[in-house]
N, C-alpha and C positions, 0 to 999 in steps of 0.2 A: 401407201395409205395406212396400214396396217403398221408398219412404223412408226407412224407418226402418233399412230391411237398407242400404241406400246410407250412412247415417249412421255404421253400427255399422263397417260397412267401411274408410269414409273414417277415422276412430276407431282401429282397427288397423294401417292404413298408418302414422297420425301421429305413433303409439305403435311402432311397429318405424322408423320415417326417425329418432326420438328415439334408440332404442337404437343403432344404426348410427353418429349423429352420438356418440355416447358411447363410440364404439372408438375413431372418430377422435379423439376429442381428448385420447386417452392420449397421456403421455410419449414424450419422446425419448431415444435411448440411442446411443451410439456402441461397446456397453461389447462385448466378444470381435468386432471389428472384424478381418478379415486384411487383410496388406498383401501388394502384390506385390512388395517388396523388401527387405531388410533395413537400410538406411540410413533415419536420419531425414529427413522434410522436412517443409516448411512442414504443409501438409495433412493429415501425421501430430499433427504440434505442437496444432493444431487440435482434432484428434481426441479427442486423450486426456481423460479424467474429469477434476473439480477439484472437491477437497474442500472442502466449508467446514462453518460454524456448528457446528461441532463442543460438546459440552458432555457434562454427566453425570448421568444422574437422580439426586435427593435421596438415595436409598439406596446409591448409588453401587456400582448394580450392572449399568446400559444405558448405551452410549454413542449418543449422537445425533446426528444428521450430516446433511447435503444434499449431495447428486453435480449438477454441473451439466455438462452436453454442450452440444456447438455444432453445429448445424444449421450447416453450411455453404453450403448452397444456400441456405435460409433465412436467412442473414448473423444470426443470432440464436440464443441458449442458450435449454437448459433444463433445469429444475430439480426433482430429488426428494428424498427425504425415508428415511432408514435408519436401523435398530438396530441393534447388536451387540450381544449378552454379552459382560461383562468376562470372565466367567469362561471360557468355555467359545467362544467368539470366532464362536457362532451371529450370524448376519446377515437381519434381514429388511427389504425394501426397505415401506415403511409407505405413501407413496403413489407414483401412477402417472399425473401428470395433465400437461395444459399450465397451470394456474393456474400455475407456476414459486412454490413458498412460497418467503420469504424471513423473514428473521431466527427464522429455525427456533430453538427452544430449551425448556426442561421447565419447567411451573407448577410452583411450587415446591413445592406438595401433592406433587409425581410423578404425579397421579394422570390429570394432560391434558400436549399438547404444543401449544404456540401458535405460532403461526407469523403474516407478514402478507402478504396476499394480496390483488390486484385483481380478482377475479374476478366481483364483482359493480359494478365499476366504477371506484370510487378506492381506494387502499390502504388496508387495515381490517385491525383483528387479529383474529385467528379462534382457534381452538381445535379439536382433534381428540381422541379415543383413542387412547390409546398404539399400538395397532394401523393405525392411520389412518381407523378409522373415526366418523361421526358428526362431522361439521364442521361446526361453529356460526360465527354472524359474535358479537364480540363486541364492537366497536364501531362505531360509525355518526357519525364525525366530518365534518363538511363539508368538503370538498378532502381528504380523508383525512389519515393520520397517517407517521409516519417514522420512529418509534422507539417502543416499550414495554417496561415496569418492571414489574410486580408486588410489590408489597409483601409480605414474608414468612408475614403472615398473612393473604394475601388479600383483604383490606377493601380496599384501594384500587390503583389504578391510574396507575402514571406514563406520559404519553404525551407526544411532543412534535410538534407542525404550526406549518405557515409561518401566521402573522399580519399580515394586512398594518394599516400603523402611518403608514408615512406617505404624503405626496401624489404624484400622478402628472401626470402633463400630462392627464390628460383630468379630474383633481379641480380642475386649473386652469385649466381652459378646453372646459369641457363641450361647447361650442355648436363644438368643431374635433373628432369623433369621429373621425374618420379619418386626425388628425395624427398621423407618429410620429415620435417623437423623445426624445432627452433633454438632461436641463437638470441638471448637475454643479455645486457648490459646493464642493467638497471631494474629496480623495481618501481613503478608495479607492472605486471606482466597480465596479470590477468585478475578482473571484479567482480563479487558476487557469484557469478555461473558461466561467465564469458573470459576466454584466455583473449587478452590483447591484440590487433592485428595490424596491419598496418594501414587501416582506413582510420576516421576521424570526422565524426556528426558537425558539419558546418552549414551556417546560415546563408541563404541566398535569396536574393532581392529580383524580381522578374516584375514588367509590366503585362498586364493584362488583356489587352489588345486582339491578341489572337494565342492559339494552342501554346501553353508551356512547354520547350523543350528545353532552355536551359534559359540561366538566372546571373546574374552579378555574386559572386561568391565573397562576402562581406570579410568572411575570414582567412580569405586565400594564403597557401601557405604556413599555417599556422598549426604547430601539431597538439592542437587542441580541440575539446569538444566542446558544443552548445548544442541543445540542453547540455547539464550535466549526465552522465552516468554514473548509477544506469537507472535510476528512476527520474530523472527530469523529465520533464513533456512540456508543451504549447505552453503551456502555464509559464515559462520561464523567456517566453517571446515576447512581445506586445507592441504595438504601434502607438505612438500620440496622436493627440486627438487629431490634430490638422493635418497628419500623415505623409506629414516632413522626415519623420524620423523613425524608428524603430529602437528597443531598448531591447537589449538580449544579457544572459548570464553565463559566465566561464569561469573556470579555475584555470588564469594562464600558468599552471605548474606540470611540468614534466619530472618522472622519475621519481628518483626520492622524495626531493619534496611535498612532490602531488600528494604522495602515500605517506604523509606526517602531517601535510595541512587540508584546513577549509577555508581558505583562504578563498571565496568564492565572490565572484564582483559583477556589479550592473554596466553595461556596455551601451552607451549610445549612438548608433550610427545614422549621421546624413545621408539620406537617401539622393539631394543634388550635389554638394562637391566630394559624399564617399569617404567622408572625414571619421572618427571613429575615437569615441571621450568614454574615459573610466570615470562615472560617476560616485563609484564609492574606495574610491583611491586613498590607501591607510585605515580603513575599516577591515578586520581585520580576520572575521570569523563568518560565517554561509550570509551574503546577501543577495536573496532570490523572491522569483516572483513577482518582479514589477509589477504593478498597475497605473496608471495615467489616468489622471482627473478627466471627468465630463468638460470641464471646461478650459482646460489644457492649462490650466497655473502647476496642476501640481504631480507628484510622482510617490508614491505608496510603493511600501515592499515590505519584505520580512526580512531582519536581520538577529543576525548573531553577534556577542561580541569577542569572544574569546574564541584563538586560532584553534585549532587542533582538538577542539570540544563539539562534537555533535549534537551534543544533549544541552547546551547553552540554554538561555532563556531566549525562547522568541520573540522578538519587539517588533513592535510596528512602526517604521520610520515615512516620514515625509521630509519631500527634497522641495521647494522655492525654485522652480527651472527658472526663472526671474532671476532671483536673487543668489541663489546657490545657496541658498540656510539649508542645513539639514536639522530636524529636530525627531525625538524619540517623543511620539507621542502616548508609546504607553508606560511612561517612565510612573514610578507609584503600582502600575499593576502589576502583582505577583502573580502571573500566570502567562501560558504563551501563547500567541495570536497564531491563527492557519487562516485561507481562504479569505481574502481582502475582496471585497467586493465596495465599489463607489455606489453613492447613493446619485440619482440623477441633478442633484444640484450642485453636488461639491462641497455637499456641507458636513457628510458625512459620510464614516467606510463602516459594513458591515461586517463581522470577522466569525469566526467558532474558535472558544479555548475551550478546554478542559477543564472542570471544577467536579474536585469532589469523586470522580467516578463518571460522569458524565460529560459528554459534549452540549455547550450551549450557544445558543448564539447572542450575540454583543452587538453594541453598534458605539460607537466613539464619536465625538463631536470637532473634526477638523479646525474648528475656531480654539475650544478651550481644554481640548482633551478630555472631554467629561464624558467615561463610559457608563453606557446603561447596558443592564443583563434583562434581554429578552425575553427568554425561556426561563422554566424550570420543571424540571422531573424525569423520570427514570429510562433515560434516553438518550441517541448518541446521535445529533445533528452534526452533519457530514457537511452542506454549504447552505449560502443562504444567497439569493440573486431576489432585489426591488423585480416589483412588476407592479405598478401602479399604486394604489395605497394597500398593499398586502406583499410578502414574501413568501417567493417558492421556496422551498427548503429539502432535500434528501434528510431522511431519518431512520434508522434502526435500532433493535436493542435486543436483548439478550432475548427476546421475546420473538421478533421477527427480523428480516432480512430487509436491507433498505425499499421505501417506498419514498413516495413525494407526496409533500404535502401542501398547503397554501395557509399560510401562520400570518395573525394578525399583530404587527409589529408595536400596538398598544398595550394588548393584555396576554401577550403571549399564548395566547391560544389557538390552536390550531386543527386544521381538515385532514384529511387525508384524501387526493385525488387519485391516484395511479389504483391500487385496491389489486394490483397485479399476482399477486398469491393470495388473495383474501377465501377462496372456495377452497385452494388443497389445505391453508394455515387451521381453518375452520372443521376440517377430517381430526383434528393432532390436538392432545392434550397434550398442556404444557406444566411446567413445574412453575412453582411460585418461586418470584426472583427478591431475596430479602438483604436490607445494609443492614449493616450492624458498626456499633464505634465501638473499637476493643481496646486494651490501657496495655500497653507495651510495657517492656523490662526497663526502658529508660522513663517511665512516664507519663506517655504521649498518648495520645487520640491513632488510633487507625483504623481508616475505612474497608470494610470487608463485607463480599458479597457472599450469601449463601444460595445457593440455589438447591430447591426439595425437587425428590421424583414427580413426577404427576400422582396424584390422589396419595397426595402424602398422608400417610398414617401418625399419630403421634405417640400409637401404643408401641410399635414396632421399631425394632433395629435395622440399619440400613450401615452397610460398608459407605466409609467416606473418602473423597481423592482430595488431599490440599494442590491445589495451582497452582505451580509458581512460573510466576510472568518472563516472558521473556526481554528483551530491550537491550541493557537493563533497563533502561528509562523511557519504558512504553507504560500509560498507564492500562491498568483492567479497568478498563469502560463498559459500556454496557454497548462491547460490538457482537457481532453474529458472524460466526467464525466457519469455514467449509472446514476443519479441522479441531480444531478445540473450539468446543460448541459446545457452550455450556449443559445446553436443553437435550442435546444429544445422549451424553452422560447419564443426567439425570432419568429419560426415559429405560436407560440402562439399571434404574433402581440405586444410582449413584446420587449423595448427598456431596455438593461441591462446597468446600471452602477456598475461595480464591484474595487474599488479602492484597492490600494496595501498601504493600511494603516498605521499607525506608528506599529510596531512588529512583520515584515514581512521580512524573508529574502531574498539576492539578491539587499540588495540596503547598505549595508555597518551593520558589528555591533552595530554602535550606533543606526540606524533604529531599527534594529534586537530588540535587546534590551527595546527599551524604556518603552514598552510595561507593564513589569514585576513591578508591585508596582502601576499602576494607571490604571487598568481595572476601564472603566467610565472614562478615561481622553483624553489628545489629542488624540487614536486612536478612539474615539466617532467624537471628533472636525472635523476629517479628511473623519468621516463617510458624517456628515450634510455637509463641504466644496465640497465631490464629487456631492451629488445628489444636492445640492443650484447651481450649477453651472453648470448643465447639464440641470437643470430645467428651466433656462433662454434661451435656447436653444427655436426655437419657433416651432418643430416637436415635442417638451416635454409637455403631459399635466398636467402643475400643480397641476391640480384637482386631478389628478389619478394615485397617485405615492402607491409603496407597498415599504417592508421592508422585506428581505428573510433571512435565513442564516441556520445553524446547527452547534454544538458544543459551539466554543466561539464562532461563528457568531448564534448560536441560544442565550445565555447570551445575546451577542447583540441587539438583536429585542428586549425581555424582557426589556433590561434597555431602547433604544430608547421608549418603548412605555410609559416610564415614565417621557421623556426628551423631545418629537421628537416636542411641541408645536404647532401639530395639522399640521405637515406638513403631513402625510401619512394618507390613507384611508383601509389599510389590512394592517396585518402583517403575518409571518409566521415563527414561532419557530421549528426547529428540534432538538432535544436531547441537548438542552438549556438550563444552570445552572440559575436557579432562586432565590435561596436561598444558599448565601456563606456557613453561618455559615454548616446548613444541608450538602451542599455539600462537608466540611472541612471535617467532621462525618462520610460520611457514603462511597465516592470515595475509589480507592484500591493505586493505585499508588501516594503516600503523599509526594514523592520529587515535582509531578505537580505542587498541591496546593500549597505547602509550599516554593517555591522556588517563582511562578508568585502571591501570595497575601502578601509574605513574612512575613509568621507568622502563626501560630494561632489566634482565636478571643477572646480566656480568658487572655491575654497577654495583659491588656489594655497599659501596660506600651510602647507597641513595636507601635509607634506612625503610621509606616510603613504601618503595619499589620490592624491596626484601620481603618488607610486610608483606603484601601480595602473592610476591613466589611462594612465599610461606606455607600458602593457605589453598594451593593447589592440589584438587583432591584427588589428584595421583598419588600423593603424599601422604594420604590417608586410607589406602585401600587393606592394610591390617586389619582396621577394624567393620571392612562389610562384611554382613552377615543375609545380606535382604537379596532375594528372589530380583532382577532387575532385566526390562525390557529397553536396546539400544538400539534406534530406529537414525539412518543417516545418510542420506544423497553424494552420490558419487561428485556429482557438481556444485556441491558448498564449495565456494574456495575462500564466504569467509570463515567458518569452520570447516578445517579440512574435515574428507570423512575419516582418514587416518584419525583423527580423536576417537571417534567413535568405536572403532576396530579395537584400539588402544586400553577402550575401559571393557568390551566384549571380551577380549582376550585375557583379561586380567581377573574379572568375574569367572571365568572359566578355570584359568587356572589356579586360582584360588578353591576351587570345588562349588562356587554359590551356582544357582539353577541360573542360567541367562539362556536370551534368543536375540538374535542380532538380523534386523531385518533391513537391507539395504537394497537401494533403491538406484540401479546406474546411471538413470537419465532425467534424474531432480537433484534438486539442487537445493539452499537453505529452507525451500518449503516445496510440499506437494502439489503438482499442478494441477497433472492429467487425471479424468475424472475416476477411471479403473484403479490406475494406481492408489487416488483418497480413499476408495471404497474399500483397499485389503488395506490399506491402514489404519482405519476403523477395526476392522475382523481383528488385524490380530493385535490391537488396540484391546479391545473388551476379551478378545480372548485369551491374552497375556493376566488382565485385572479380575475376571471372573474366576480363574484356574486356584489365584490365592488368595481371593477375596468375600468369594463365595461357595 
C-alpha cells in the first residue's frame, strides 16, 4: 500500500514539474517595454517587434501575422502567431510558445492555419485552429522540409527538401572517415555564406490523405535547385487554380555557367501524367515569382530581360495558358514591379515599385495595361493583398519598423491595424526625415534624404555622415534598417546625408543604369555634390563630416578615401570591395562582376573593362590620409573578407589610424542580435573618437 501511495505521489510531482515546464516554455515578448531615455539606441533597435508572414483568410475577412522579439541575453528571437479583424481591427494573439512557427500562413479552406515548426525535431508542417488550438504534425519528411504549397483543392501538397544527388569525399573514399576536405572542379562552389554541398532544394508533390512522409520528387535527379538560392522562397512555387498543375522556378545551369547567368525559368508540371513544360523558354534573364489568375486564364510573373544583369528592369509579364501569348504588360513603365498579387476577378494585379525614394503601391489593368498609383508619401509599402473593398498592406519608413495597415484603394489613404511597437515608438524621439532635389555636375535632379537629430537645433553645429548605398542598385528608401538606421544615427547627434545616386532605382532606367561600366565615376561626382551642398548649410560642421557605407557603399568609402581631398575626417567600410582585380578571383556570383565592370582584367583589349580595373581603389591608397573603420564577416563569400583585411593592412601600414573589426560567424550582413549591438558600439565609437 504504501507503494502504491509513493507511486501515486511520485505521479503528481511528474504531472505538476510537466505543467511548470509548460509556463516556461511560453513565448517571448519584448511588446510595452519602458525605456529610461528618450533617444534611440542599439538595444532599443533590438527591442522592437518585427512583423512578418503576413496574408489574408480566403474570406478575406482576418489578417494573419507572426511578431518576432529578440531575447537579448539569449542572442536569439522569438516567434508568435496573431489575428486581426479587417473589419473592426480586433487582435488576438493565437499562440504563445517557443516552438518559434514559421512560414505562418491560411489553408486555403480558411478553415486551419499552417505553419512550420521543429518542435518535434526537424522542420515539419503542422496545422492549428484558427484559434490556435489543436496542432497537428502534418508531415513527417526525413531531414525535414523548407517550404509548403497547398493545392487549392486540397488533394495534394507542394513541399520542397534538400536532396543530396551527388558525391562527397567520403562516397569516395569510405575507408578515410575522418577526412575533411573538398575537392572543386568547377565554379561556383560556394553562395553568399554557404560552401556548396552535395544536396540540392527539390520540389515534391504528396497527397494529402494521411501523414506526409514522402512525396513524388518533380525534379528527380536533376542537380538543380528550386527555389532559387539562396533567397528564393514559397513565392517562387504556386499551384493553378484548378490544381492540375503546379508552376515552380529554376536556373537549369551548373558550374560556370550557373555563376555568369540569370538565366532563370518558370517550370510547369502535371501533377496526372508528371509531364514537366518550360514556360519562359528563350526568355533570357530572372523569370520568377509566378502567380495564377483567380480564374485560371492566366499567369503573372516578374521578368527580366537581359542575361547575366541582376539589376535589369523588372517587368511584369502575362502568359494566355490558352493561347500561349505572352505579353509585357508593363511595357511604357519606367520603373520595376515586386510582389504581384491578383485582384479576385482577374481583372487586375496589384504590385509595389519604387518611385522617387519610396515604395508605392500600383495596381495595373489586365484588359489594357493602364496603371494607377495608389499611394503617395513618405513611406516604404512592402505588399499589398485585396481583402474585400479595402487592401492590407505591410508598411515602414525611416520613421518606424513595418506594421499593417488596411488602405483604401480609392483615395489611397490608410489605417494602421497591427499598432505592434506603438507604446515603446511613443518613449523615443525621433529626428525629422527631410528630401531634397539637389543639381548634380552633369545637370540632373537628385533625390536626397536628410535626416536631423532629434530636437534639432538650427543655431548649432552638428557632425555629419554622408551614406552611400549599397547594391549598387538598391534604392535608399525610406526602409528601417537593424543596422544602418538612419534614426539611430541621428539620436547619435548625427546629421545624415544619404543621396539617391546615379545607379539607383526608382528614378527611370537610364538613372538605373548608368552605374554599370564607371564604378569611380559620376555616381562618386553625385556623392561629393550631396555632402558639398549640405555642408554649406550653416547647422553642417565642415570640420566634421564622416563617410559611411557597406557593400558598393563600403567600395565607396575605400575609393573616396583616395579621392575625397581632405574633405572627411572618419570613414567607415562595411564588407567593401577593395581590390577589383582579387575581387573578379575570388566572388561566387560572376554575372555581378562581369556584367557592372564589364569584363575581365586580363582582357586588356576590352577598353570597358580596363576602365573599371582602373578605378580600383587599391590603386589609390597613396593618397589616403582619413582615420578609417573596416568592419567584415568571415562568411561573405560574396565579398571575400580577405578585401577587407586587404585595405586594414594597407591603412596600417601606411601609418593612417584604422581598427579592423571582424566578425567569424556573419557573413555579408549582421545577423545575431549581440553581435548588431557591438557593431553599433564600435560604430559610434570609431565616428565619435574623430568626429566629436
Amino acid at each position: 500500500m504504501n507503494k502504491l501511495k509513493y507511486s501515486i505521489i511520485l505521479a503528481i510531482l511528474i504531472i505538476a514539474s510537466s505543467c511548470q515546464n509548460s509556463v516556461v516554455e511560453k513565448g517571448f515578448t519584448n511588446k510595452g517595454k519602458t525605456f529610461s531615455g528618450s533617444r534611440l539606441t542599439p538595444e532599443i533597435l533590438w527591442t522592437l517587434g518585427r512583423i512578418g508572414n503576413v496574408s489574408v483568410s480566403p474570406d478575406k475577412e482576418t489578417v494573419l501575422y507572426s511578431v518576432s522579439y529578440t531575447n537579448i541575453e539569449e542572442n536569439k528571437s522569438y516567434s508568435d502567431v496573431y489575428t486581426i479583424s479587417v473589419k473592426d481591427g480586433v487582435k488576438t494573439q493565437i499562440t504563445d510558445t517557443k516552438s518559434n512557427e514559421s512560414a505562418v500562413t491560411w489553408r486555403p479552406d480558411g478553415k486551419k492555419i499552417n505553419f512550420l515548426s521543429a518542435e518535434k525535431g526537424s522542420v515539419q508542417l503542422w496545422e492549428m485552429d484558427v484559434d490556435g488550438s489543436n496542432r497537428k504534425q502534418v508531415t513527417n519528411i526525413e531531414n525535414g522540409i523548407t517550404n509548403y504549397q497547398y493545392s487549392p483543392d486540397l488533394k495534394h501538397l507542394a513541399f520542397t527538401c534538400e536532396i543530396k544527388i551527388d558525391e562527397n569525399i567520403h562516397d569516395l573514399y569510405p575507408d578515410l572517415p575522418l577526412a575533411n576536405a573538398r575537392i572543386e572542379d568547377d565554379i561556383m562552389y560556394r553562395h553568399w555564406d554557404t560552401w556548396e554541398d552535395d544536396d540540392y532544394s527539390h520540389v515534391f508533390v504528396a497527397p494529402t490523405d494521411k501523414l506526409i512522409e514522402s512525396g513524388t520528387d518533380i525534379m528527380e535527379g536533376e542537380r538543380f535547385d528550386s527555389p532559387l538560392k539562396p533567397f528564393g522562397g514559397v513565392e517562387q512555387i504556386t499551384w493553378s487554380s484548378d490544381s492540375k498543375s503546379l508552376a515552380y522556378c529554376c536556373e537549369k545551369l551548373v558550374g560556370k555557367a550557373y555563376a555568369f547567368s540569370t538565366n532563370a525559368d518558370i517550370y510547369l508540371y502535371n501533377v496526372q501524367d508528371q509531364t514537366t513544360q518550360n514556360l519562359t523558354k528563350g526568355m533570357m534573364g530572372y523569370d520568377l515569382n509566378p502567380t495564377f489568375s483567380p480564374d485560371g486564364k492566366y499567369l503573372a510573373w516578374e521578368s527580366m530581360e537581359r542575361d547575366g544583369y541582376e539589376s535589369d528592369k523588372n517587368r511584369l509579364f502575362i502568359l494566355d495558358l490558352a493561347s500561349g501569348e505572352k505579353k509585357d504588360l508593363s511595357t511604357g513603365f519606367d520603373q520595376n514591379v515586386a510582389n504581384l498579387v491578383w485582384s479576385e476577378k482577374s481583372d487586375k494585379i496589384w504590385f509595389i515599385s519604387n518611385y522617387h525614394g519610396t515604395n508605392e503601391i500600383y495596381s495595373i489593368n489586365t484588359n489594357d495595361g493602364n496603371i494607377s498609383k495608389i499611394t503617395e508619401g513618405v513611406h516604404n509599402y512592402y505588399a499589398a493583398i485585396p481583402a474585400q473593398d479595402k487592401i492590407v498592406a505591410t508598411k515602414g519608413s525611416m520613421m518606424f519598423p513595418t506594421e499593417i495597415f488596411v488602405v483604401d484603394p480609392k483615395t489611397g489613404n490608410d489605417q494602421e491595424i497591427s499598432f505592434e511597437n506603438k507604446e515603446m515608438l511613443a518613449q523615443l524621439e525621433m529626428g525629422k526625415v527631410e528630401s531634397r532635389w539637389i543639381t548634380t555636375t552633369d545637370n540632373k535632379k537628385m533625390q536626397t534624404w536628410v535626416i536631423y537629430p532629434p530636437n534639432f537645433d538650427p543655431n548649432k553645429k552638428y557632425p555629419t555622415l554622408l551614406y552611400c548605398q549599397g547594391g549598387p542598385q538598391s534604392t535608399v528608401s525610406q526602409f528601417w534598417s537593424l543596422r544602418w538606421n538612419f534614426q539611430l544615427m541621428a539620436a547619435n547627434d548625427y546629421i545624415i546625408v544619404a543621396p539617391n545616386r546615379r545607379g539607383l532605382p526608382g528614378f527611370g532606367q537610364e538613372w538605373n543604369e548608368q552605374i554599370s561600366g564607371d564604378y569611380g565615376g559620376q555616381n562618386m561626382k553625385d556623392y561629393f555634390t550631396a555632402i558639398d551642398t549640405l555642408a554649406k548649410e550653416p547647422y553642417v560642421d565642415e570640420t566634421k563630416l564622416g563617410a559611411i557605407g557597406a557593400s558598393y557603399g563600403g567600395f565607396s568609402v575605400y575609393w573616396i578615401a583616395g579621392h575625397h581631398q581632405k574633405r572627411f575626417k572618419a570613414l567607415v567600410s562595411h564588407c567593401g570591395i577593395f581590390n577589383f582585380e582579387q575581387m573578379y578571383s575570388t566572388t561566387e556570383e560572376m554575372f555581378f562582376v562581369n556584367w557592372d565592370l564589364k569584363g575581365n582584367y586580363w582582357d586588356k583589349d576590352n577598353k570597358a573593362a580596363q576602365k573599371s580595373f582602373d578605378n580600383s581603389p587599391h590603386k589609390f591608397v597613396k593618397n589616403w590620409d582619413t582615420p578609417i573603420l573596416v568592419i567584415h564577416g568571415e562568411k561573405d563569400f560574396r565579398i571575400p573578407y580577405t578585401q577587407g583585411m586587404g585595405a586594414f593592412n594597407t591603412a596600417i601600414m601606411r601609418g593612417i589610424p584604422a581598427r579592423f573589426l571582424y566578425f567569424p560567424e556573419e557573413c555579408h550582413w549582421v545577423l545575431s542580435p549581440q553581435n548588431g549591438i557591438l557593431w553599433h558600439r564600435e560604430f559610434f565609437r570609431w565616428l565619435d573618437a574623430y568626429l566629436k
